[in-house]
C-alpha positions as CSV (number, residue, x, y, z in Angstrom):
1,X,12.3,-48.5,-90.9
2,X,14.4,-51.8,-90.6
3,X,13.9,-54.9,-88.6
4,X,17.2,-54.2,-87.1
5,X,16.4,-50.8,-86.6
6,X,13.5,-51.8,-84.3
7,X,15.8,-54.6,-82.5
8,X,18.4,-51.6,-82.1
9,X,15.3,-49.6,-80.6
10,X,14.3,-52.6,-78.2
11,X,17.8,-53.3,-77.0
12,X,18.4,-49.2,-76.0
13,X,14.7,-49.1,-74.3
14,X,15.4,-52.4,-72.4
15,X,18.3,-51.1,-71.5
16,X,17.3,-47.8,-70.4
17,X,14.4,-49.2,-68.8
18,X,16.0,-51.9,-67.0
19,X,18.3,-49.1,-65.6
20,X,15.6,-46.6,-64.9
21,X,13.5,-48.8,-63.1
22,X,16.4,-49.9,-60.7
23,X,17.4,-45.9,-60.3
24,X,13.4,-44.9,-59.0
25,X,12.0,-46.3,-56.0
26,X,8.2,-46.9,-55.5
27,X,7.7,-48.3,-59.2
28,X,8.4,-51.8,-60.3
29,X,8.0,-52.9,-63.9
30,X,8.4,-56.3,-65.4
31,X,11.0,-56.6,-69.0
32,X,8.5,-56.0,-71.1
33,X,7.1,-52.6,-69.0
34,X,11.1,-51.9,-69.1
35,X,11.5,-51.9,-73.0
36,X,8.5,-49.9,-73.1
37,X,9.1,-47.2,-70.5
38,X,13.1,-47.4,-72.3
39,X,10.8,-46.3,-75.8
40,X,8.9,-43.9,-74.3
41,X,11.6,-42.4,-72.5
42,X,13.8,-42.1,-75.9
43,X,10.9,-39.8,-77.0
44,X,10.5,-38.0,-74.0
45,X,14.2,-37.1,-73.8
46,X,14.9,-36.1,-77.1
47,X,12.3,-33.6,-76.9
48,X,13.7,-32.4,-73.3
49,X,17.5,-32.7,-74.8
50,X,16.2,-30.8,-78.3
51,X,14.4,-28.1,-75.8
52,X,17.2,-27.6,-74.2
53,X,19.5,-27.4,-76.9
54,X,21.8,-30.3,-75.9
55,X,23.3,-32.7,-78.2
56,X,25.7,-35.3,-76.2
57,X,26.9,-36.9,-79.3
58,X,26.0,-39.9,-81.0
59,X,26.0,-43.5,-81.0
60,X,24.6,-46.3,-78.7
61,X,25.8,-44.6,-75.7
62,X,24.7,-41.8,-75.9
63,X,20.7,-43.3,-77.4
64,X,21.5,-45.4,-74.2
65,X,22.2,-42.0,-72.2
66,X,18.9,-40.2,-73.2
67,X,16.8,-43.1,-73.0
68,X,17.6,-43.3,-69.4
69,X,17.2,-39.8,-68.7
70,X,13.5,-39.9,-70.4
71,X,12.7,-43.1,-68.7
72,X,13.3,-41.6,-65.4
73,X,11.4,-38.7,-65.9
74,X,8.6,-40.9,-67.2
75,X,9.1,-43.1,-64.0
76,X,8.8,-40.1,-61.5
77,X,5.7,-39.2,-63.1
78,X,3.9,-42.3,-63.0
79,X,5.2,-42.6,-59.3
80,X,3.6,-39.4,-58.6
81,X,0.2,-40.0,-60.6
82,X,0.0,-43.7,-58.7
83,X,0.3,-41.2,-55.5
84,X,-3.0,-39.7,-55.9
């Protein structure tokens, strides 16, 4: 793995995150809990894209595109654990 292969990964998950967190309600995160959630949401929706059998094509946009979708499932999830 690069070094600007991580900054590539940094700038989608802020990105996504950033995005994510101003889509869900009831959850605020700060930049650096945005970049993270936008990583962990990268994973989480390639798996749920790869289950699903969807590939929406490939570039920035569309890392951007299932970064966002991950971090938002990620976000309702925390919203509803913080519930309990």
């Amino acid at each position: 793995m690069s070094l600007e292969q991580v900054v590539v990964w940094v700038i989608v998950g802020g990105i996504a995150g950033v995005l994510a967190d101003a889509f869900i309600t009831g959850i605020r995160v700060d930049l650096i809990g945005a970049i993270i959630v936008g990583i962990l949401g990268a994973f989480i929706g390639g798996w749920i894209f790869g289950l699903l059998g969807i590939a929406i094509g490939s570039g920035i946009l569309s890392d951007i595109i299932v970064s966002f979708i991950g971090a938002v499932v990620l976000l309702l999830i925390l919203r509803s654990l913080r519930r309990l």
